[in-house]
VOBA-1610 file (N, C-alpha, C; in pm, whole numbers, padded with zeros to 5 digits, always signed):
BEGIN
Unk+00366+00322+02304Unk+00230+00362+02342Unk+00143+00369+02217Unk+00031+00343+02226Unk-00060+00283+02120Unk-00165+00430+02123Unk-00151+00518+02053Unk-00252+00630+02062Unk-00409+00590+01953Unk-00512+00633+02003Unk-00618+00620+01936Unk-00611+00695+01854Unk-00657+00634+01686Unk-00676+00723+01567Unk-00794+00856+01615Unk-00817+00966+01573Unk-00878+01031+01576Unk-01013+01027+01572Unk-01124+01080+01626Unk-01290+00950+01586Unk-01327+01045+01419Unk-01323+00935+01339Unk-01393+00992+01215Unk-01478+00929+01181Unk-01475+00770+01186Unk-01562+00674+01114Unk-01703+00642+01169Unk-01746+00561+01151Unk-01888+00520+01274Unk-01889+00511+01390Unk-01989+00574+01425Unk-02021+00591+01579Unk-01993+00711+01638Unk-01859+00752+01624Unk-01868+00897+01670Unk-01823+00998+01544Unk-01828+00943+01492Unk-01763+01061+01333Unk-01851+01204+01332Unk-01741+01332+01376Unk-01766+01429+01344Unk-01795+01435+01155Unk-01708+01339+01099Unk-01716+01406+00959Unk-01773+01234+00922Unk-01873+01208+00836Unk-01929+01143+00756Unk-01909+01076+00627Unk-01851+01204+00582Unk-01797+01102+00434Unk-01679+01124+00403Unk-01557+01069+00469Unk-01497+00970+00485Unk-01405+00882+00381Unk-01318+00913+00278Unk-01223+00801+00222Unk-01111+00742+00267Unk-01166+00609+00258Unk-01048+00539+00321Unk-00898+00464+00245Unk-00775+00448+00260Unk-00656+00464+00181Unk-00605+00354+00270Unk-00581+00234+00220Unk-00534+00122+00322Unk-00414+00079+00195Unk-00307+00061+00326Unk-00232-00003+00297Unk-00223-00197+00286Unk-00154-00262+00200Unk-00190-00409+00203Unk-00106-00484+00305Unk+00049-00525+00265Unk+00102-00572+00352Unk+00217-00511+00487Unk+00161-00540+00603Unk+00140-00497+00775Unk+00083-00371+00753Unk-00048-00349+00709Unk-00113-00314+00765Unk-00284-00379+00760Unk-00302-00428+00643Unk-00441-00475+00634Unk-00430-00639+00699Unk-00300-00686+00631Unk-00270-00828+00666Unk-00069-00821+00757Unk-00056-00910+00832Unk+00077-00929+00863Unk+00154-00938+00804Unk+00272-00884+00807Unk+00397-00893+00730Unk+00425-01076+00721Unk+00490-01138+00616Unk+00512-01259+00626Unk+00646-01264+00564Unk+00735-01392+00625Unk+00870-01381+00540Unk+00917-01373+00428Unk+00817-01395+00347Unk+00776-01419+00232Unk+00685-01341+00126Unk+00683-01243+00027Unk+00550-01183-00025Unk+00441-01301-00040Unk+00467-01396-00081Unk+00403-01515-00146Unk+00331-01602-00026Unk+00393-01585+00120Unk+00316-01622+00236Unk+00253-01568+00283Unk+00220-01450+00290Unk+00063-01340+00344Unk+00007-01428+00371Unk-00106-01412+00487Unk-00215-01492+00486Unk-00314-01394+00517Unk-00419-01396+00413Unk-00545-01335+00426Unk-00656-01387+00522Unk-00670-01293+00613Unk-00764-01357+00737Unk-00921-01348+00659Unk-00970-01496+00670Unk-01073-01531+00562Unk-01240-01422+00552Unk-01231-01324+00694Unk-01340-01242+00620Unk-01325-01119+00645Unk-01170-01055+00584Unk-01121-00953+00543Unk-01214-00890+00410Unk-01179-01007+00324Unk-01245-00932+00200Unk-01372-00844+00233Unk-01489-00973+00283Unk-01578-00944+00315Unk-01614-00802+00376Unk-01536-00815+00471Unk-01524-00708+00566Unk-01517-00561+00499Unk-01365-00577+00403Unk-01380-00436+00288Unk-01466-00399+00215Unk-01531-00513+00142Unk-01668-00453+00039Unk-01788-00422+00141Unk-01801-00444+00280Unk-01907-00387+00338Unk-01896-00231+00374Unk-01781-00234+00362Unk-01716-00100+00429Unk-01741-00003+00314Unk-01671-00057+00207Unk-01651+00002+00042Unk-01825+00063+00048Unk-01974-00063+00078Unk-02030+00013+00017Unk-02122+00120+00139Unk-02091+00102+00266Unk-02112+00206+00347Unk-02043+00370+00351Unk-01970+00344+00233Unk-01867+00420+00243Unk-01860+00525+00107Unk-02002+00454+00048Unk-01997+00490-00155Unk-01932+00443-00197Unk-01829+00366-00189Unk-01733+00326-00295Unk-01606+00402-00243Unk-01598+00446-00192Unk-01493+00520-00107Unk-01375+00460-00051Unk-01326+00400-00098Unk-01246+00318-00009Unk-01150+00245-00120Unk-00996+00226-00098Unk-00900+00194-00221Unk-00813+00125-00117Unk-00726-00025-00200Unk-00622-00061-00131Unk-00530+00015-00206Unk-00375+00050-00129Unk-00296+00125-00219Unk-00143+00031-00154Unk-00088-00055-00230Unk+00014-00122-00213Unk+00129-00066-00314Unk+00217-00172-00298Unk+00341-00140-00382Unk+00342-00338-00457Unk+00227-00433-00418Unk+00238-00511-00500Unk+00172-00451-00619Unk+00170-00550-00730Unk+00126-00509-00852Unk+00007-00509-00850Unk-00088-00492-00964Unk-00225-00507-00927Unk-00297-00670-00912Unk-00236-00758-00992Unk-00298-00875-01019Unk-00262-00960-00894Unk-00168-00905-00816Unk-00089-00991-00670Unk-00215-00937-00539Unk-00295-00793-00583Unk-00353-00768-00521Unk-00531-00807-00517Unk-00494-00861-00684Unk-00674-00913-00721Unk-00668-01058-00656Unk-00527-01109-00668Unk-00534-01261-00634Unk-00594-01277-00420Unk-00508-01184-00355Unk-00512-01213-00224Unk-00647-01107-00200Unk-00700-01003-00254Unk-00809-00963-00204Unk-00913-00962-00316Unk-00972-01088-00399Unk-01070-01105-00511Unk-01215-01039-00490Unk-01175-00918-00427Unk-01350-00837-00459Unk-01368-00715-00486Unk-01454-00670-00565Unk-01456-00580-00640Unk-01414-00386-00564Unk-01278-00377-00547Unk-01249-00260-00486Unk-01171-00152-00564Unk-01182-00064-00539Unk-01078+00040-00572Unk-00906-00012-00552Unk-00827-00025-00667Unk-00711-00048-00615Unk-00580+00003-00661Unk-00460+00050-00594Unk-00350+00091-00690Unk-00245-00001-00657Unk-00214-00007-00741Unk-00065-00114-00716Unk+00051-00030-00786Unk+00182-00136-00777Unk+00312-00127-00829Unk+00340+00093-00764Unk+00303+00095-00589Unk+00325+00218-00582Unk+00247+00325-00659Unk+00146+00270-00715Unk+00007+00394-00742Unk+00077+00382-00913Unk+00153+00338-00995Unk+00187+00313-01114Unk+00044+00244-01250Unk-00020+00190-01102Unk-00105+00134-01166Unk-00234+00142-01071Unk-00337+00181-01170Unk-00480+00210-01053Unk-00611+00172-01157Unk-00659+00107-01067Unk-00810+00075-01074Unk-00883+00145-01046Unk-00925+00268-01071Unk-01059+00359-00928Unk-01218+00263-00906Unk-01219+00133-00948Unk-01328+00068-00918Unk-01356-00033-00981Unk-01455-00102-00969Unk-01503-00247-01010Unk-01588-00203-01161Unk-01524-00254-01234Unk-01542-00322-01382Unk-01453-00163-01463Unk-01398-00151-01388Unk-01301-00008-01432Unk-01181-00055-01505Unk-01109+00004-01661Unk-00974-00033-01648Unk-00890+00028-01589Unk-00757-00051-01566Unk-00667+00001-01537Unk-00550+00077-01557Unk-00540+00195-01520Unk-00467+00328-01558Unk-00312+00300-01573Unk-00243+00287-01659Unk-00105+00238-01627Unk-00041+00320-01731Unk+00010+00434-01694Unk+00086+00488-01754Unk+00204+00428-01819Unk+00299+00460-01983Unk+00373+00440-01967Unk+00502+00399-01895Unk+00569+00384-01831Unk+00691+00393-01783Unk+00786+00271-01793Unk+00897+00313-01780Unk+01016+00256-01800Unk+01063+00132-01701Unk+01121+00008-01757Unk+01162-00096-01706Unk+01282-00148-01650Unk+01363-00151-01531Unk+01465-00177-01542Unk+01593-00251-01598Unk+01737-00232-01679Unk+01781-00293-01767Unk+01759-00457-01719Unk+01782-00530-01858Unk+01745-00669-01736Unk+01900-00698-01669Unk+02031-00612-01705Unk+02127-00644-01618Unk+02074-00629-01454Unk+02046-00524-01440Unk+02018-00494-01280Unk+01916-00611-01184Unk+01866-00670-01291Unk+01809-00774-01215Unk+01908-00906-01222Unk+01989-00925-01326Unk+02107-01022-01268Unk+02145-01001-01188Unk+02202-00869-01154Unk+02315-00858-01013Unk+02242-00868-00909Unk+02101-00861-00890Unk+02022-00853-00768Unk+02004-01020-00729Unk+01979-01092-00805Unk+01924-01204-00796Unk+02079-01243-00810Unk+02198-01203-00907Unk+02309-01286-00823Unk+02356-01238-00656Unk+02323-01151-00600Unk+02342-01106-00459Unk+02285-01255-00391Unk+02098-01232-00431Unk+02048-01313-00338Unk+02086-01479-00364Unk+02121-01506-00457Unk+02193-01630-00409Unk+02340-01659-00372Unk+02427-01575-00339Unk+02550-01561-00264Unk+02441-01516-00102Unk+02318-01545-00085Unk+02305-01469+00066Unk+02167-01557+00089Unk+02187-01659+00115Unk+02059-01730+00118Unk+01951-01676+00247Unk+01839-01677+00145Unk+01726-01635+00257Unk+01703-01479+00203Unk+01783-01450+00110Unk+01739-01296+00066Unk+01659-01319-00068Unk+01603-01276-00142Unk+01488-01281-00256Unk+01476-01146-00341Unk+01437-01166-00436Unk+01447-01078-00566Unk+01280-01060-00589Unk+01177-00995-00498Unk+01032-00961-00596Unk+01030-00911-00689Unk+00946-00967-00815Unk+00972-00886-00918Unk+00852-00797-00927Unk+00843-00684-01007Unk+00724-00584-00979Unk+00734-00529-01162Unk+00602-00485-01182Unk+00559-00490-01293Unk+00690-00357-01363Unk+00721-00264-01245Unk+00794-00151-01378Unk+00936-00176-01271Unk+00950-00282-01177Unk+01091-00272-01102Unk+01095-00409-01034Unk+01165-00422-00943Unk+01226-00536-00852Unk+01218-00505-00683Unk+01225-00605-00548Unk+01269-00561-00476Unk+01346-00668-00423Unk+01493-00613-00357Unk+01525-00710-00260Unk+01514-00700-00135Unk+01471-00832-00120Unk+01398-00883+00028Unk+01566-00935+00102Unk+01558-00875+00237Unk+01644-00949+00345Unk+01595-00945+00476Unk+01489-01014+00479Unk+01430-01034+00613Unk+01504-01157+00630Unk+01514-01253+00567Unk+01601-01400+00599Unk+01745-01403+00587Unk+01742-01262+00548Unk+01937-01240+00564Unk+01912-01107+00584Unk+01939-01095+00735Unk+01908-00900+00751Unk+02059-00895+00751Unk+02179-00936+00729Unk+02314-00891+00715Unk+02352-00859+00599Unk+02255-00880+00512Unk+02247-00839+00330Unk+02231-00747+00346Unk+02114-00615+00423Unk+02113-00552+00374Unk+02180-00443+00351Unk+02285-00402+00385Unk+02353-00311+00367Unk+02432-00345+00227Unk+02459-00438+00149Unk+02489-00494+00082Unk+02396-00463-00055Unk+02280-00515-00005Unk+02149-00499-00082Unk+02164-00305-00152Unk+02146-00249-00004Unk+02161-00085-00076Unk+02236-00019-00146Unk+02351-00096-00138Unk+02489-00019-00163Unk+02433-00088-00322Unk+02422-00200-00374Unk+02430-00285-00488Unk+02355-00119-00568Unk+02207-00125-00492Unk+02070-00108-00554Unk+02081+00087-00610Unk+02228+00111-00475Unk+02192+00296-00505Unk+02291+00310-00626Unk+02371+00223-00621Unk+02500+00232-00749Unk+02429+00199-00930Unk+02318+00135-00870Unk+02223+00126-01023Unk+02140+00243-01062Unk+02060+00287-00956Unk+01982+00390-00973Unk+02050+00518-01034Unk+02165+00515-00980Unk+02200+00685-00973Unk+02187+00749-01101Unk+02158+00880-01157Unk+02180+00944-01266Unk+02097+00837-01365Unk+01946+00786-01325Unk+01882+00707-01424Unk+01779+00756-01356Unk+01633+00699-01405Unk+01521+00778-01421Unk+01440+00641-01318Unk+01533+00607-01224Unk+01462+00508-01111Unk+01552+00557-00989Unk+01456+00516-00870Unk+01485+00550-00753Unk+01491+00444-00660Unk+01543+00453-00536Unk+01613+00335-00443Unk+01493+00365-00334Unk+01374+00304-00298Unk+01280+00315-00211Unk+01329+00206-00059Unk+01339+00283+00036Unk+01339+00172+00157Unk+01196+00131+00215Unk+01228-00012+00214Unk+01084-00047+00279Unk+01116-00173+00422Unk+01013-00236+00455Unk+01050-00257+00591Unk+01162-00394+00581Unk+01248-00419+00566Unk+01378-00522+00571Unk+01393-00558+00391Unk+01346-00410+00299Unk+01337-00445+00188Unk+01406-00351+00082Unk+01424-00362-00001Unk+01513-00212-00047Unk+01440-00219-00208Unk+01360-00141-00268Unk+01301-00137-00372Unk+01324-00067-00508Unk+01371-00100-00613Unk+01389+00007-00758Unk+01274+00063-00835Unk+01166+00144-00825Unk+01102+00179-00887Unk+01106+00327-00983Unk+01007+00339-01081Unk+01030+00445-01184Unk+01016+00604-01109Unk+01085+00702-01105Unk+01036+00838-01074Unk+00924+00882-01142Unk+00846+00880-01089Unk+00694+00953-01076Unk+00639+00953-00940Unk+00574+00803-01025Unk+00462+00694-00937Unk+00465+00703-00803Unk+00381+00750-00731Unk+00401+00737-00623Unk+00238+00691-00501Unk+00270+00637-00391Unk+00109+00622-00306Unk+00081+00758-00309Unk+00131+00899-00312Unk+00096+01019-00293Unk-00002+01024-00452Unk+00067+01027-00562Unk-00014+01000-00663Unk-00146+00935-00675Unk-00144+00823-00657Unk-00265+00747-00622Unk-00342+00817-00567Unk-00344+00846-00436Unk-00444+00911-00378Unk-00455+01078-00415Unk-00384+01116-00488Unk-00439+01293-00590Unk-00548+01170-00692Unk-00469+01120-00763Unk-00587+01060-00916Unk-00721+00977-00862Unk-00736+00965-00740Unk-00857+00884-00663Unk-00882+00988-00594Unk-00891+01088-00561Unk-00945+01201-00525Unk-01078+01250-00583Unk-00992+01208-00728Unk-01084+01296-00917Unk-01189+01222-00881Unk-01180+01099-00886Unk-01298+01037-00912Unk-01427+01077-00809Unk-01561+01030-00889Unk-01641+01066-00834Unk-01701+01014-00679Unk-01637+00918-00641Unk-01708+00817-00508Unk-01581+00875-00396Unk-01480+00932-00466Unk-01419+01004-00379Unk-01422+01176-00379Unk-01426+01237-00480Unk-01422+01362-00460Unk-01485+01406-00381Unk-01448+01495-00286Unk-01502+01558-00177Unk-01531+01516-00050Unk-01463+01435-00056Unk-01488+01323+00097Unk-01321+01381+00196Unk-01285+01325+00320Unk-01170+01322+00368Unk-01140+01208+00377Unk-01011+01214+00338Unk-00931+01128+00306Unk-00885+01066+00423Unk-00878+00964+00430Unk-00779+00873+00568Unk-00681+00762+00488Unk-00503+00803+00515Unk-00512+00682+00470Unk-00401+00650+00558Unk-00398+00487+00580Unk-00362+00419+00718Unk-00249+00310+00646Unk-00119+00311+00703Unk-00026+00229+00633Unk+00117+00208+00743Unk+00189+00164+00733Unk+00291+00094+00829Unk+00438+00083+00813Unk+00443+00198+00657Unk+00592+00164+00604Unk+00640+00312+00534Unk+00765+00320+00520Unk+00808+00442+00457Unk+00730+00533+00361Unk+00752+00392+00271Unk+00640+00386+00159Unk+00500+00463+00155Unk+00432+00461+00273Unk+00329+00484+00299Unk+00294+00662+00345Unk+00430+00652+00361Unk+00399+00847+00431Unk+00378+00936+00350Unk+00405+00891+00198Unk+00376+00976+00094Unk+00271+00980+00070Unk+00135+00863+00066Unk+00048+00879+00079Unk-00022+00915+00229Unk-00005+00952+00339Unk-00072+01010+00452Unk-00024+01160+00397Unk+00090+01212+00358Unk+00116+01351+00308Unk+00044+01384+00201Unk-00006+01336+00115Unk-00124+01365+00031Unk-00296+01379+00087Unk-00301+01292+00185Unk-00444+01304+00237Unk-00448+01361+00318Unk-00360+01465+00408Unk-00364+01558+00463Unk-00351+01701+00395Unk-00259+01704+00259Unk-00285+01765+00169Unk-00441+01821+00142Unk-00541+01708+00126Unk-00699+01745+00094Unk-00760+01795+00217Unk-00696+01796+00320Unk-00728+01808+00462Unk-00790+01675+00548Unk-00730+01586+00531Unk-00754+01475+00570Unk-00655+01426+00718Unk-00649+01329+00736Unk-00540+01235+00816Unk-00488+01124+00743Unk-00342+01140+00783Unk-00272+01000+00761Unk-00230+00923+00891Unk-00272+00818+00918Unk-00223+00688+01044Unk-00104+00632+01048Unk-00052+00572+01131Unk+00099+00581+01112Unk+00023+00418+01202Unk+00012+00310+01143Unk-00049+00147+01200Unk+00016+00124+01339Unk+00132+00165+01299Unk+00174+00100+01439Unk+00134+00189+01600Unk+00153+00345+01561Unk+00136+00419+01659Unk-00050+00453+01680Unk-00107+00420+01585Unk-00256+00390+01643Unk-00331+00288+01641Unk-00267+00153+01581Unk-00328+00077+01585Unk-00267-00068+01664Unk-00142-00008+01653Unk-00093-00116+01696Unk-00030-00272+01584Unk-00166-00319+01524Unk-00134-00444+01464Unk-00181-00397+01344Unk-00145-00492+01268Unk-00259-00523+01140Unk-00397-00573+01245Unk-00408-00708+01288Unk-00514-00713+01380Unk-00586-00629+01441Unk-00535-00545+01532Unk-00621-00403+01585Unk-00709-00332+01514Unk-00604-00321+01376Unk-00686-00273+01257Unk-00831-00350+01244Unk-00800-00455+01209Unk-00923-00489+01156Unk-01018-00548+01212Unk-00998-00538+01364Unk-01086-00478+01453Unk-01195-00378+01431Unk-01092-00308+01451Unk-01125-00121+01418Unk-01262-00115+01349Unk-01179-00182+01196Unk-01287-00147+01103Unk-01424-00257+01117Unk-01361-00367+01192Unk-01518-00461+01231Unk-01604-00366+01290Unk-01555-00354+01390Unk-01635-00248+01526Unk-01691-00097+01434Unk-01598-00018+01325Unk-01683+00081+01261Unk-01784+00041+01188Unk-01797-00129+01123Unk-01945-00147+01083Unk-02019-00191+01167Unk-02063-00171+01323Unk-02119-00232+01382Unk-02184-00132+01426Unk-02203-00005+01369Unk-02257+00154+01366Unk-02297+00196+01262Unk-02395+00277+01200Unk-02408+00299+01054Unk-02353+00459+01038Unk-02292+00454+00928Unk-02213+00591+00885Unk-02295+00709+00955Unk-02232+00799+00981Unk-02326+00959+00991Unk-02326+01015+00852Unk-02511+01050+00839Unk-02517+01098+00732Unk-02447+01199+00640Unk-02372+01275+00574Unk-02362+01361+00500Unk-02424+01499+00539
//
């Protein structure tokens, strides 16, 4: 059952100003077998920077690709965090915040990438402070995949993230919950409510932070249904102009 998000945005928005926290892949765009196959529906972008500036600037993608995987498939000037909020943009002509942190040995990426070729159809993403392995084309890897990935992590200063047919090594900190505290600070967000809308494990850490500010977090599938529905959604919220402040 497909429940309606709560009314916040245009048209009926009790509350006005409004930050929005989107997740990238299944929820802004479809999951694809592939990171490298996404297909960006051609007036998405568009669609975000209208939103971005109805919105003040209000508005951030928050993925677990890196940042430059995220400048390539969405090239317009937005708020963005990547590599799991490790790395953040809070805006256009802004640098990017990238804390120190630590890299995985490059053994652990041999054994991953020797897995995925003993398991064809499984894949090794690489990510700016970690790796993930993909077994959507071999979902019988993955148990294989975890067992490899928790025997590396353990008693080291990285963690074993599940994501949707994907199993991920990233640094302990960083997190989408992070992201959205340090995009809070900023000024086009401070003091707004937070929404942020996403489709994967990954993602609940950031809806638990924007409810934190007293916000909502969306859970894509149980209110929206699709990535599509989504971006619906947000067509149909610019087809209303914000409530004032």
């Amino acid at each position: 059952m497909i429940l309606p998000p709560p009314p916040l945005l245009p048209g009926q928005a009790p509350v006005g100003r409004a930050a929005l926290f989107l997740d990238f892949d299944g929820t802004l765009v479809e999951i694809a077998a592939r990171p490298d196959a996404v297909v960006v529906p051609p007036g998405l972008p568009g669609l975000l920077l209208r939103l971005r500036a109805e919105l003040g600037g209000a508005l951030a993608v928050v993925s677990g690709r890196p940042l430059p995987q995220l400048d390539h498939f969405l090239p317009v000037p937005l708020a963005k965090a990547g590599d799991h909020g490790a790395s953040i943009r809070p805006g256009p002509d802004r640098l990017a915040e990238s804390p120190p942190l630590p890299v995985p040995p490059e053994a652990w990426r041999a054994q991953a990438m020797a897995l995925a070729r003993a398991h064809p159809g499984m894949l090794v993403e690489e990510k700016t402070h970690g790796f993930a392995l993909h077994y959507r084309l071999a979902p019988a890897a993955g148990p294989l995949a975890e067992a490899l990935l928790t025997g590396m992590v353990a008693d080291s200063p990285f963690q074993l993230l599940a994501a949707r047919m994907a199993w991920e090594v990233r640094p302990r900190g960083p997190s989408k919950a992070s992201a959205v505290r340090r995009l809070m600070q900023d000024p086009a967000f401070a003091g707004r409510v937070p929404v942020f809308i996403g489709d994967d494990v990954t993602d609940e850490e950031g809806m638990d932070a924007a409810r934190a500010f007293g916000g909502f977090g969306w859970q894509l599938q149980h209110a929206f249904g699709s990535p599509a529905a989504l971006r619906g959604w947000l067509a149909q919220a610019m087809a209303h102009p914000l409530a004032t402040p």
